[in-house]
VEXDREN-2710 file (C-alpha; in Angstrom, 1 decimal):
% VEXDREN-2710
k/r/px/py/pz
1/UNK/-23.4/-24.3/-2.4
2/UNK/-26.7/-23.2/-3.6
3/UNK/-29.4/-26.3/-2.3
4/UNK/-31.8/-24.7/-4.9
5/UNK/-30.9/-26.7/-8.1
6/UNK/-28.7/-29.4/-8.5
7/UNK/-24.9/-28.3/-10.2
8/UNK/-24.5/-28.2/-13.6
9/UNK/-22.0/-31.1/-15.1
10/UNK/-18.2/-29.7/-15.5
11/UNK/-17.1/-29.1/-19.1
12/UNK/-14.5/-30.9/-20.8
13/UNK/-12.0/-28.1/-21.0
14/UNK/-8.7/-28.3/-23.2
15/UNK/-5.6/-28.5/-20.3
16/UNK/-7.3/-28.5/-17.6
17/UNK/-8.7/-31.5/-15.4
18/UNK/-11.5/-31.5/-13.0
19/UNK/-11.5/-32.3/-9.7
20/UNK/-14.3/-30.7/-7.3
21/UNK/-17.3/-28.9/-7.6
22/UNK/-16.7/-25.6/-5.0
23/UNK/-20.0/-23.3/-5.1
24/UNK/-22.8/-22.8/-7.2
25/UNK/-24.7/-19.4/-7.6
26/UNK/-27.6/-18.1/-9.3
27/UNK/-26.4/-18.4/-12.8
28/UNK/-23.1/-20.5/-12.5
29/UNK/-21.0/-23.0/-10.5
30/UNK/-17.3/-23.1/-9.5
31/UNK/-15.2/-26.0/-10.4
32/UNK/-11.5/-26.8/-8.8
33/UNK/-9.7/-27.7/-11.4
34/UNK/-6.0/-28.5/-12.1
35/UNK/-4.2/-27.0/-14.7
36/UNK/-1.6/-28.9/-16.6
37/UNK/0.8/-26.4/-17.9
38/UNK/1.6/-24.6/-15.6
39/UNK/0.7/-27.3/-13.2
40/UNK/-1.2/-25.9/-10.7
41/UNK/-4.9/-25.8/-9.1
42/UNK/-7.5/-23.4/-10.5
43/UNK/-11.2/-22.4/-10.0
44/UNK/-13.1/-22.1/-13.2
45/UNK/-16.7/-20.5/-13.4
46/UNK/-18.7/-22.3/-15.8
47/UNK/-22.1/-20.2/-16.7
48/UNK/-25.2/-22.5/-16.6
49/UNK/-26.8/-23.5/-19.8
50/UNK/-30.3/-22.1/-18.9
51/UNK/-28.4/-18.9/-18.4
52/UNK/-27.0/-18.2/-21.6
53/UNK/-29.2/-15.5/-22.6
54/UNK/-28.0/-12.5/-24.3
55/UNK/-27.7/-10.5/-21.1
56/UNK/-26.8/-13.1/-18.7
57/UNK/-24.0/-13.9/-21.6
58/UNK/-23.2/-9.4/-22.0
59/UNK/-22.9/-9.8/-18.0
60/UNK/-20.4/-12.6/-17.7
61/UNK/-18.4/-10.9/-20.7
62/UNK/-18.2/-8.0/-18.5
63/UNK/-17.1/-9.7/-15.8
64/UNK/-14.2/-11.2/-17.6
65/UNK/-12.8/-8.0/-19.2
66/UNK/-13.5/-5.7/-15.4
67/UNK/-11.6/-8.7/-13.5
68/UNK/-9.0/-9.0/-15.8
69/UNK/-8.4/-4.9/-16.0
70/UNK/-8.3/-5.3/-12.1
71/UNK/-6.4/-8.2/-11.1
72/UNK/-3.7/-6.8/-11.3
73/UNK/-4.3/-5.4/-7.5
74/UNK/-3.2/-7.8/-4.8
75/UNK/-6.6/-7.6/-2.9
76/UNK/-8.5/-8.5/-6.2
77/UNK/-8.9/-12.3/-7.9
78/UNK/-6.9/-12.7/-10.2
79/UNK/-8.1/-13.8/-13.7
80/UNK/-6.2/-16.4/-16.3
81/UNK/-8.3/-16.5/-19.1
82/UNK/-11.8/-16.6/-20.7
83/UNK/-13.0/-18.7/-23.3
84/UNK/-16.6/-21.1/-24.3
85/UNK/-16.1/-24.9/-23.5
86/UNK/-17.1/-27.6/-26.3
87/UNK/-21.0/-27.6/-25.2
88/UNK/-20.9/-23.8/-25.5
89/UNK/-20.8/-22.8/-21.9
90/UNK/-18.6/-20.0/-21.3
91/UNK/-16.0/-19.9/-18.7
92/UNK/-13.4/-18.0/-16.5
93/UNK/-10.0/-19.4/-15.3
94/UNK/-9.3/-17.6/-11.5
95/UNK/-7.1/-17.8/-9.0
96/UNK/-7.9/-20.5/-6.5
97/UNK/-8.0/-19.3/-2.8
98/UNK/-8.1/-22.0/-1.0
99/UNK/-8.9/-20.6/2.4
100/UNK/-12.3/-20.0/3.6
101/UNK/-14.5/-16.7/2.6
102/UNK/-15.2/-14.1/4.8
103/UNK/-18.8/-15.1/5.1
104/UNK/-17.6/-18.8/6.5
105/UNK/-15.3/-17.4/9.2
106/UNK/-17.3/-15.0/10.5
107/UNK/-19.8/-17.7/11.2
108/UNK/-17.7/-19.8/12.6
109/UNK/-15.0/-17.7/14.7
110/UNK/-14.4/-14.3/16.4
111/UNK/-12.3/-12.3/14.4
112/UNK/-10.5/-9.5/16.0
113/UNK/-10.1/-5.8/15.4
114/UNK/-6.7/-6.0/14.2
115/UNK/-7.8/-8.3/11.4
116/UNK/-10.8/-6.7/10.7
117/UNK/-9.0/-3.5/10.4
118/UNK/-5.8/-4.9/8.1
119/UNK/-9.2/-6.6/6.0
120/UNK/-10.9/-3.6/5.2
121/UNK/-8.2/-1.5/4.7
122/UNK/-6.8/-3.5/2.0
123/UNK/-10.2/-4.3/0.5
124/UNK/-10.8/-0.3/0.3
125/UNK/-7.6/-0.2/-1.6
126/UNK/-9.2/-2.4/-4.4
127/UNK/-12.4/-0.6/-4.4
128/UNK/-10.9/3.0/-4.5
129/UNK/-8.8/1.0/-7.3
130/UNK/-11.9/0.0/-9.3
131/UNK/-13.3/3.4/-8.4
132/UNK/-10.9/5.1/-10.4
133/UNK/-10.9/3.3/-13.4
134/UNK/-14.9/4.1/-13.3
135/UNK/-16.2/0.9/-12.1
136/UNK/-18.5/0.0/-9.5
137/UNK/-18.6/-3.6/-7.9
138/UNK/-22.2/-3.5/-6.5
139/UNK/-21.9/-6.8/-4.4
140/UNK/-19.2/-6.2/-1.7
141/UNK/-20.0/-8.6/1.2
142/UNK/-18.2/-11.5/3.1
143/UNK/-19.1/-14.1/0.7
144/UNK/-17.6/-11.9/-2.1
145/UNK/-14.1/-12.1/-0.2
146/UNK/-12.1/-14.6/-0.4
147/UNK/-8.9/-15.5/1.3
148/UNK/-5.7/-16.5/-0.7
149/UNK/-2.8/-18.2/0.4
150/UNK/-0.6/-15.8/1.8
151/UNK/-3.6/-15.1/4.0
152/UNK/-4.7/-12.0/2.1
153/UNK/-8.5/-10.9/1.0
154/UNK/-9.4/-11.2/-2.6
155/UNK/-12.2/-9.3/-3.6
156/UNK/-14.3/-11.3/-6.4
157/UNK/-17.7/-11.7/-7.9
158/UNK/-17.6/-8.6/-10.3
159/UNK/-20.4/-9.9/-12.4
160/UNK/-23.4/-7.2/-11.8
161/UNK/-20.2/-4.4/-11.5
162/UNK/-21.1/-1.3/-13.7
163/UNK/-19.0/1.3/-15.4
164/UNK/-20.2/5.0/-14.0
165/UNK/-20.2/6.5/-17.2
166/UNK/-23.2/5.1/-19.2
167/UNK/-23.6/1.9/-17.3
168/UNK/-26.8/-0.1/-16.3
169/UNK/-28.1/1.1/-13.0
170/UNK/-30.4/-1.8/-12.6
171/UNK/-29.5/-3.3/-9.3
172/UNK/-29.7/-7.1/-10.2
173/UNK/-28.5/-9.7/-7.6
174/UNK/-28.0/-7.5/-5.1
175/UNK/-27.2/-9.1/-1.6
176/UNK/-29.8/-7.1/1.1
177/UNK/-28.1/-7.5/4.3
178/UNK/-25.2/-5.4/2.7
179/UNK/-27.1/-3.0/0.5
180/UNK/-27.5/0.5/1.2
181/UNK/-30.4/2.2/1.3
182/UNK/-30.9/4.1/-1.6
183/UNK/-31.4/0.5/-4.0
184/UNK/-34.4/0.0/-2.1
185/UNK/-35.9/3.2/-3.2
186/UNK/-37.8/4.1/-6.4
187/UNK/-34.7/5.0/-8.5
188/UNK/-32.6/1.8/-7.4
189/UNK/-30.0/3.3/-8.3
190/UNK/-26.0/3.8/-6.6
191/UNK/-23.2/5.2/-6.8
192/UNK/-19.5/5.3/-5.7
193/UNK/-21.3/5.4/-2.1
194/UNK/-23.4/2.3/-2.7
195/UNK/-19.3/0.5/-2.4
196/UNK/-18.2/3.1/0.3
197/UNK/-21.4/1.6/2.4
198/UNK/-21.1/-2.3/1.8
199/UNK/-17.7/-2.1/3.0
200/UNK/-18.5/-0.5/6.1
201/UNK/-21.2/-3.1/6.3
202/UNK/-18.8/-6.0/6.2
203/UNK/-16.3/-4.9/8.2
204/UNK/-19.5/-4.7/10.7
205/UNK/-20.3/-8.0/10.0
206/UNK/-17.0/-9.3/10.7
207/UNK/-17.1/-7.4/14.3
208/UNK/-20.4/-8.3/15.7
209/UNK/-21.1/-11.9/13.7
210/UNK/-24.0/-11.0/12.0
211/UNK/-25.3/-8.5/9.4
212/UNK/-25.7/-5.3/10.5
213/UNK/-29.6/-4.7/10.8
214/UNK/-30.0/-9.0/11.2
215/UNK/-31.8/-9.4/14.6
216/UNK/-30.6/-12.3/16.8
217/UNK/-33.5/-14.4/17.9
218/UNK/-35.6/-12.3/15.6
219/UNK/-37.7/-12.4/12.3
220/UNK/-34.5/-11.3/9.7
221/UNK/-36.7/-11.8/6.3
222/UNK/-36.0/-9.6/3.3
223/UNK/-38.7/-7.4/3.7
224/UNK/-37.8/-7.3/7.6
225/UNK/-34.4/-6.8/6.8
226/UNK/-35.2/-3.7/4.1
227/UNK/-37.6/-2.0/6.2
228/UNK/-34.5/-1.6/8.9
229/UNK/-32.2/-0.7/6.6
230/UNK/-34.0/1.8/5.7
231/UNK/-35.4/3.2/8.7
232/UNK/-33.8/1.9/11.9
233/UNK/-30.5/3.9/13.0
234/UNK/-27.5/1.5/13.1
235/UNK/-26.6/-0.6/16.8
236/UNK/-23.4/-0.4/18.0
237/UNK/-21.1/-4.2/17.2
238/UNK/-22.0/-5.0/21.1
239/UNK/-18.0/-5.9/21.2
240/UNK/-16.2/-4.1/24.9
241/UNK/-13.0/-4.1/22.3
242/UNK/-14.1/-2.2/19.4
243/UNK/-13.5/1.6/20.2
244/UNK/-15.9/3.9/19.7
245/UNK/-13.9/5.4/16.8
246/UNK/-14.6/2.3/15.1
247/UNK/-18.0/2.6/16.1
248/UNK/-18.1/6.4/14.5
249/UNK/-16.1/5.2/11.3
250/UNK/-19.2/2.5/10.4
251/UNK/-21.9/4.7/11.4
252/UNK/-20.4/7.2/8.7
253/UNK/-19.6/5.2/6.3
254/UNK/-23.3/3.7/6.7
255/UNK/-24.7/6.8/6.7
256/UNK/-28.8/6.7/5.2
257/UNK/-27.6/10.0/2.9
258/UNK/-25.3/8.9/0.5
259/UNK/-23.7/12.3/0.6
260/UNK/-22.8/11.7/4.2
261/UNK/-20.7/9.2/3.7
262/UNK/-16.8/9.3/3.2
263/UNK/-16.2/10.9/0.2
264/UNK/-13.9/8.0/-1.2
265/UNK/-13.4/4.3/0.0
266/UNK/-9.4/5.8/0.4
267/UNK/-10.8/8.1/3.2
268/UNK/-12.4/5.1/4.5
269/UNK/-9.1/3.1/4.7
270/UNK/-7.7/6.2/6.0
271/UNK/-10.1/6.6/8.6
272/UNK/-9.3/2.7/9.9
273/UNK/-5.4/3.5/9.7
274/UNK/-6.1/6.4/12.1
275/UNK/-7.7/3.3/14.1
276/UNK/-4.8/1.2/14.0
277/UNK/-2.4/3.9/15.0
278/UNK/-5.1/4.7/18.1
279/UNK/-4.5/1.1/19.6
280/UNK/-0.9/0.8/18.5
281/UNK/-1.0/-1.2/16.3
282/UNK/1.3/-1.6/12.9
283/UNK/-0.7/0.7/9.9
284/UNK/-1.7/-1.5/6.8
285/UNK/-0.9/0.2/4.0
286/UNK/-3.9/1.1/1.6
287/UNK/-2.4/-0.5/-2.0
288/UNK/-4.0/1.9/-4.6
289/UNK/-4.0/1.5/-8.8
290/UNK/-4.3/4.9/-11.1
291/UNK/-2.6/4.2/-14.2
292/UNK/-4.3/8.0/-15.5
293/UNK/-1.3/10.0/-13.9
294/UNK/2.2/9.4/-15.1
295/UNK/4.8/7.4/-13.1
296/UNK/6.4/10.7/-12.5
297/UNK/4.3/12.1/-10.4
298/UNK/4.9/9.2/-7.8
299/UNK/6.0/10.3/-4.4
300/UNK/6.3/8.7/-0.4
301/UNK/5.2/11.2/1.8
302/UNK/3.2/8.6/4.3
303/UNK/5.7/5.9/5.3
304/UNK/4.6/3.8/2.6
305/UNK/1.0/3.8/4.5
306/UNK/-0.7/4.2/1.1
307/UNK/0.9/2.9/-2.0
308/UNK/-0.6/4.3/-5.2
309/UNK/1.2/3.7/-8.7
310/UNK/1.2/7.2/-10.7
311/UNK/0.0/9.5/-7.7
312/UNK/0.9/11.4/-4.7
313/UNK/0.4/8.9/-1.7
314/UNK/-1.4/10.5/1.3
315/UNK/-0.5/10.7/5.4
316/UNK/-3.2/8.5/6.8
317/UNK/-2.6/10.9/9.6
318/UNK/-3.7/14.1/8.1
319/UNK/-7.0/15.7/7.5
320/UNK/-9.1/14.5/5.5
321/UNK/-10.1/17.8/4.0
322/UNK/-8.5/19.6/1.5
323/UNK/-7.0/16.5/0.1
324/UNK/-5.6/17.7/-3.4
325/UNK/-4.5/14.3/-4.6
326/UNK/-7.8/12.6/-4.8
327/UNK/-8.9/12.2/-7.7
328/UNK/-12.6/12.9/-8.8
329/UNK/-14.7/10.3/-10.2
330/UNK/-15.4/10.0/-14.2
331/UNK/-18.1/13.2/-15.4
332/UNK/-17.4/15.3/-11.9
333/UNK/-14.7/18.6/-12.2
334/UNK/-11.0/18.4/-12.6
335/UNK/-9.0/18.6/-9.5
336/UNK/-6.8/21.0/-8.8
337/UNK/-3.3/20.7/-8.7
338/UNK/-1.4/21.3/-5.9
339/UNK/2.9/21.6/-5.8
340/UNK/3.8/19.0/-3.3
341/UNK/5.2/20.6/0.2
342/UNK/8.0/19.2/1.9
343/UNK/7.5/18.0/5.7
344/UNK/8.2/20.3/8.3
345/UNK/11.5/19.9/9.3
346/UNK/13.0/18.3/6.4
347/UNK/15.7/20.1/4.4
348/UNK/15.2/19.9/0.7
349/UNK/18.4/17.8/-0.9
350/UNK/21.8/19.8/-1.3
351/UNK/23.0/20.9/-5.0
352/UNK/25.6/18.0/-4.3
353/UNK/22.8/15.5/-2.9
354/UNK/20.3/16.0/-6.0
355/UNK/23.3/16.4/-8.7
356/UNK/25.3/13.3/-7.4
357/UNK/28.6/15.4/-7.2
358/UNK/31.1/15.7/-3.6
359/UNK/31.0/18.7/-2.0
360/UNK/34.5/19.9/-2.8
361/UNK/33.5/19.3/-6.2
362/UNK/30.6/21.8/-5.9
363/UNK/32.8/24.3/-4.3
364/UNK/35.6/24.1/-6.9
365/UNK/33.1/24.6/-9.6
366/UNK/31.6/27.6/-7.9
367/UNK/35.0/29.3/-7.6
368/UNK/35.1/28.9/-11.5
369/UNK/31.6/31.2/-11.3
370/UNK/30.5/27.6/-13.5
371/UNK/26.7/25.9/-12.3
372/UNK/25.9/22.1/-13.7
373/UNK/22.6/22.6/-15.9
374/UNK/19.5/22.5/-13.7
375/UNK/16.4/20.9/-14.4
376/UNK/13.9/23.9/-15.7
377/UNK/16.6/26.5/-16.1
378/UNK/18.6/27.0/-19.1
379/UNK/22.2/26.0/-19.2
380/UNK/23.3/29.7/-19.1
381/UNK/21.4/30.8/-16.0
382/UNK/22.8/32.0/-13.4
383/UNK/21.4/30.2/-10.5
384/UNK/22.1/30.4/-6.5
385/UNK/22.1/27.2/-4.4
386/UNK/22.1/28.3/-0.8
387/UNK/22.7/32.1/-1.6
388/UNK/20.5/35.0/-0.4
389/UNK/21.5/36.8/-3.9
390/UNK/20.3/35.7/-7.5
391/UNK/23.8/35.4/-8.5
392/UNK/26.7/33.3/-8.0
393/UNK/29.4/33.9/-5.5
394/UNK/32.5/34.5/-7.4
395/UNK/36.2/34.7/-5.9
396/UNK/37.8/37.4/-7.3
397/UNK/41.3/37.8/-8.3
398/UNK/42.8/41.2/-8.1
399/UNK/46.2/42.3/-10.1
400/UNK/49.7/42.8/-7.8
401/UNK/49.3/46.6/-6.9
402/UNK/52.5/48.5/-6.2
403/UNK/53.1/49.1/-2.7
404/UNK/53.4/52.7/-0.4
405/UNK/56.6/51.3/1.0
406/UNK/57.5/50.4/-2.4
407/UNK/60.0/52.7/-2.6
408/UNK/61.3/53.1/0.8
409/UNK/64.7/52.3/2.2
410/UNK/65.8/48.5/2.6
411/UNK/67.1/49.7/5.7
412/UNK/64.9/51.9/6.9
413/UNK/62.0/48.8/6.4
414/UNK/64.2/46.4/8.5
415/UNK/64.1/48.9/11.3
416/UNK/60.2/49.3/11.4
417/UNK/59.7/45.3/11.8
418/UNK/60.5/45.6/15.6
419/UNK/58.8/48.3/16.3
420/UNK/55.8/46.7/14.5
421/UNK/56.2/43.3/16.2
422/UNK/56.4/45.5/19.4
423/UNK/53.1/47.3/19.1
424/UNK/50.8/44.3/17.7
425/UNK/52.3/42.2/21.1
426/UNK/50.7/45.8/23.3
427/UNK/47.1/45.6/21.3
428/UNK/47.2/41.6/22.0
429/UNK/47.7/41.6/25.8
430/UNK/45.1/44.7/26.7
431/UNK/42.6/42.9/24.6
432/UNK/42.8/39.9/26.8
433/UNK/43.5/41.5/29.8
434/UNK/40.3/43.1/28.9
435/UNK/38.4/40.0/28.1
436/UNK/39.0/38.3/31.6
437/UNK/38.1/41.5/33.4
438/UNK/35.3/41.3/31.9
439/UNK/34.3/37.9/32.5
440/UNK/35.2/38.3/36.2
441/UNK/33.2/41.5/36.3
442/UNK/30.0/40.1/34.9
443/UNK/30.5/36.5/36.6
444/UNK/30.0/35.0/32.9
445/UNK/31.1/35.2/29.7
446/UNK/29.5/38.0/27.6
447/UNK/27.8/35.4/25.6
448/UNK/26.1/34.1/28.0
449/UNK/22.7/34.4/28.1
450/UNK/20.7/33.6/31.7
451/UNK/17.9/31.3/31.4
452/UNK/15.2/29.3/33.9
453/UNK/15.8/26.8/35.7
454/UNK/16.8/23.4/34.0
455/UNK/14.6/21.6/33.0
456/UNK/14.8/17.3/33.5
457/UNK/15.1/15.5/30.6
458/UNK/12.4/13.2/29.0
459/UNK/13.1/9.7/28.1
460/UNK/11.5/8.7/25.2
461/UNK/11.7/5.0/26.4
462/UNK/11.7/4.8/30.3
463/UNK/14.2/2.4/31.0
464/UNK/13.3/-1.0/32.9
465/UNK/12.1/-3.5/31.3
466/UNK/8.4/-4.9/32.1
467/UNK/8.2/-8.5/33.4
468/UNK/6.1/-10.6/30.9
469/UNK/3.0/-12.8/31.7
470/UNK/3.3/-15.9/33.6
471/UNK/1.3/-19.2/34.0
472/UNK/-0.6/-18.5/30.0
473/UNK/-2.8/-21.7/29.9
474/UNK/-5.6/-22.8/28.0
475/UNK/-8.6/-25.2/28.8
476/UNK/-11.8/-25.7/26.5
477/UNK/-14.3/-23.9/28.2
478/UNK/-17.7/-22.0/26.8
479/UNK/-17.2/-20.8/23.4
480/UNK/-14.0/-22.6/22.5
481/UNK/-10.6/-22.6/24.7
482/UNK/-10.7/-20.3/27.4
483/UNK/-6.9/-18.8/28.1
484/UNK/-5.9/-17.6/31.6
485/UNK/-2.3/-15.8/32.9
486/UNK/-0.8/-13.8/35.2
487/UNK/0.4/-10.3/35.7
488/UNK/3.4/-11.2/37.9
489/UNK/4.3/-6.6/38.8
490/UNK/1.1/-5.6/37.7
491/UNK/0.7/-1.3/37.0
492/UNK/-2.6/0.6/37.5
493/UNK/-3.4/0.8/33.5
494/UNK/-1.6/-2.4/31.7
495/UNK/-3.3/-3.4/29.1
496/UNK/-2.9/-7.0/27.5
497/UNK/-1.8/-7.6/23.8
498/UNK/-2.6/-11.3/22.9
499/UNK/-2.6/-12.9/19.6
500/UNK/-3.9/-16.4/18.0
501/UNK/-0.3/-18.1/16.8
502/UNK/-1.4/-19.7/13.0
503/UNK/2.0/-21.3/11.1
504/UNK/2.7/-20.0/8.5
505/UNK/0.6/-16.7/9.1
506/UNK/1.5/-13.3/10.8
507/UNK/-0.4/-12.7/14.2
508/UNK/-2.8/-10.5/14.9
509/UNK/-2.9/-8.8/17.9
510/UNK/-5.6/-7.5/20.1
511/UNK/-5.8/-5.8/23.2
512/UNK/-7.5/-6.2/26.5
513/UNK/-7.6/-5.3/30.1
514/UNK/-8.5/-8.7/31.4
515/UNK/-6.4/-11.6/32.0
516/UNK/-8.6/-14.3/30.1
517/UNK/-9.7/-14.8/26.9
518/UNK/-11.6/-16.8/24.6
519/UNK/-10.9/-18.1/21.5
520/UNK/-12.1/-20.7/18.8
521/UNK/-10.2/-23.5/17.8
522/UNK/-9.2/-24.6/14.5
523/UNK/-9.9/-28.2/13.8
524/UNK/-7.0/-30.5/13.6
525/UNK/-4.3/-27.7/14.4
526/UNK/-3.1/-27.1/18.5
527/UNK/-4.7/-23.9/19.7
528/UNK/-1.9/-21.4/21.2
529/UNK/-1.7/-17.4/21.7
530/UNK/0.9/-15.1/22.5
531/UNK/0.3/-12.5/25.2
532/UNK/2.0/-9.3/26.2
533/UNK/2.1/-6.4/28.7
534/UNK/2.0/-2.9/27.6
535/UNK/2.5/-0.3/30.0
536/UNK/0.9/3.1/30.2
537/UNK/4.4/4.9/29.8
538/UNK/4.7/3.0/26.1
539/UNK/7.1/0.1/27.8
540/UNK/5.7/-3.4/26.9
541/UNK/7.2/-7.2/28.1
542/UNK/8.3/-9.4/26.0
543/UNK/5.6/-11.9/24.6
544/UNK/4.9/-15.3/26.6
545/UNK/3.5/-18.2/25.1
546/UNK/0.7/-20.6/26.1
547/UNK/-1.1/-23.7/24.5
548/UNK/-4.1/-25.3/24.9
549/UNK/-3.3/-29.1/26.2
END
């Protein structure tokens, strides 16, 4: 809540009844309210009255029409409706998240890699969805995150968001501790990298506590603040459990040039899944809007690691360069387009897999020299499925043709089958005879072809299974509950996986070398973790359990 000005009295609105007042900002407050049909709790954004001015009232407009073009996406708010109350203030009807902002956890609790990872991966996916339909956010930061009930971040607060094609660059309301550079300068202007750089800023924030160039114990003014920003290289999250990957991945992403930053905030979340799969953990999926490219042209090729309606998805694994499904941002060149590839290894479908007909089906109509149409091939082509030749193999059928014995003997015939039978029985035994002489001469079959020494084979999974942690307690301590166990056959290299058990909510997991950690409690709800043991071979226990008393 803004301690600034008092809030502004909630309208009367038509179907709706008030309950709370949630925030208040520089130009509007945040009601709860409950709407009757559907029944169901709402928040509502009432502009202030000494704010309706034409641009303050162009802005919220905007912010209406760019949420409701966006909230579609699962990690965006979503919007209900717009309209003007009876004393003329105008209003927007969102999604209530009823968890706390990013801003109030960070403040309040250490959140681990894994979740700071899955957060700004699917945050990226709604800005590299905004991205693409040409619009900018400008205020990406913790507060500007909320958390919805399924425990998933919805980005919010579009209201000084800009198209990039003839929008206002004036940067108004911009949040310093978040901002990049270059809105400090003369210009104070941004682009697509002005986004790319306040995500990497928050998912900083939600590492080390505190805004990236904030000072603990030190003067963190605006002026102090902008003057760092500007000038003083980034510090490192001071966290033993954020790899220096990560470290690498912020430091690019809050680069002082915008042109070394990623290119896209997709190649950010891309970078982040390469993250997740470096400390084994399960890869968030980057969800990702482009309604430009037809549903057609949608293909899987990453494991479902990036979902993107209307265009190719991409391996969060591969390099980043030479990416040819990205697509440019409004006023740069078209990109090229490249024929998708299929994956080493992988056969492309049978004529009888892509055509829905049984094999023996395929084959019978082959014999007839007859092909099913294929797509981009007239119905009279000829066209070879699995043949070396353009053509089609055909069986041919030749006409009876007389015979050289034809008019022989009866008799005579009859006295040539024995001697026939006779000499096909002589060719038959010195070809065998032959065969095993030859075997027993060469001490192998001719066949056979000598190779090294064999070679052991590798498990995939060693076998044994690892004995879990034992005695997992937890006693308040400094910080919040302190949680102890023990390694009962400990291995030169295990590594811990632990996790904070929420109902309701799936755990997060983070990993560590030592057998104690610290966590802080949620008020009113019993503090337990899971822990694990995860061998250097790949092999890890099954989880044990532990609560704090």
């Amino acid at each position: 809540m803004n301690a600034r000005r008092p809030p502004s009295p909630p309208p009367e609105i038509a179907g709706f009844e008030h309950e709370q007042l949630l925030g208040s900002g520089g130009f509007a407050d945040v009601f709860l309210y409950e709407q009757r049909m559907p029944r169901r709790r709402v928040a509502i954004k009432v502009l202030l009255s000494e704010a309706l001015t034409p641009g303050a009232r162009e802005n919220f407009d905007a912010e209406a029409n760019l949420m409701a073009q966006l909230s579609t996406h699962p990690s965006i708010v979503t919007i209900y409706q717009a309209d003007i109350a009876k004393d003329g203030r105008p209003y927007l009807v969102m999604e209530y998240c009823s968890r706390p902002n990013l801003a109030a956890r960070y403040r309040r609790e250490k959140i681990s890699v894994a979740e700071a990872l899955r957060i700004g991966i699917q945050v990226a996916g709604a800005v590299e969805t905004a991205h693409r339909a040409g619009i900018l956010h400008r205020d990406i930061k913790p507060a500007n995150i909320l958390t919805t009930e399924y425990n998933r971040p919805a980005l919010t607060d579009f209201g000084i968001s800009v198209t990039m094609v003839g929008g206002d660059d004036a940067a108004v309301g911009m949040s310093i501790p978040w901002s990049p550079p270059e809105v400090f300068g003369q210009s104070s202007s941004s682009g697509p990298g002005g986004d790319i750089y306040a995500l990497g800023a928050t998912v900083y924030t939600l590492l080390a506590g505190r805004s990236p160039f904030e000072v603990p114990g030190g003067s963190n003014g605006g002026l102090d603040l902008i003057t760092r920003i500007q000038q003083s290289p980034l510090s490192r999250t001071g966290r033993a459990d954020v790899p220096d990957s990560l470290e690498q991945i912020l430091a690019t992403s809050m680069a002082k040039r915008e042109e070394d930053r990623f290119g896209s905030a997709l190649e950010f979340a891309r970078a982040l899944q390469k993250v997740q799969l470096e400390l084994s953990l399960s890869v968030t999926p980057a969800d990702v809007l482009d309604d430009s490219l037809p549903s057609a042209a949608e293909e899987e090729e990453d494991d479902g690691n990036t979902r993107i309606r209307g265009i190719v998805t991409i391996d969060p694994t591969a390099p980043v360069a030479g990416t040819a499904t990205r697509r440019p941002y409004p006023g740069s060149a078209p990109a090229s387009t490249v024929p998708p590839v299929p994956p080493v290894g992988v056969q492309p479908p049978s004529f009888s897999q892509s055509h829905g007909l049984a094999p023996e089906a395929v084959e019978a109509t082959q014999r007839r020299g007859q092909v099913p149409p294929v797509a981009g091939f007239p119905a009279s082509t000829p066209v070879a499925f699995g043949l070396t030749s353009p053509a089609i193999e055909q069986t041919q059928h030749r006409a009876p043709q007389p015979s050289e014995f034809a008019d022989a003997d009866p008799s005579s015939r009859s006295k040539k089958i024995p001697i026939l039978i006779g000499a096909i029985s002589l060719v038959v035994l010195l070809a065998v005879g032959g065969t095993i002489f030859a075997i027993n001469a060469s001490g192998g079959s001719p066949a056979a072809v000598e190779t090294d020494d064999p070679v052991d084979p590798i498990d995939v999974i060693p076998g044994g299974t690892v004995a879990p942690p034992t005695d997992v307690v937890g006693a308040p301590g400094e910080g919040g509950v302190v949680f102890t166990w023990s390694n009962p056959e400990p291995e030169k290299g295990d590594v811990y996986q632990w996790g904070l058990l929420v109902p309701g909510t799936e755990t997060s997991l983070s990993s560590t070398t030592d057998t104690t950690v610290t966590v802080v409690p949620t008020e009113g709800q019993k503090t337990c973790i899971e822990v694990s043991v995860r061998r250097t071979d790949g092999r890890a226990s099954e989880p044990a359990t532990g609560c704090a008393p």
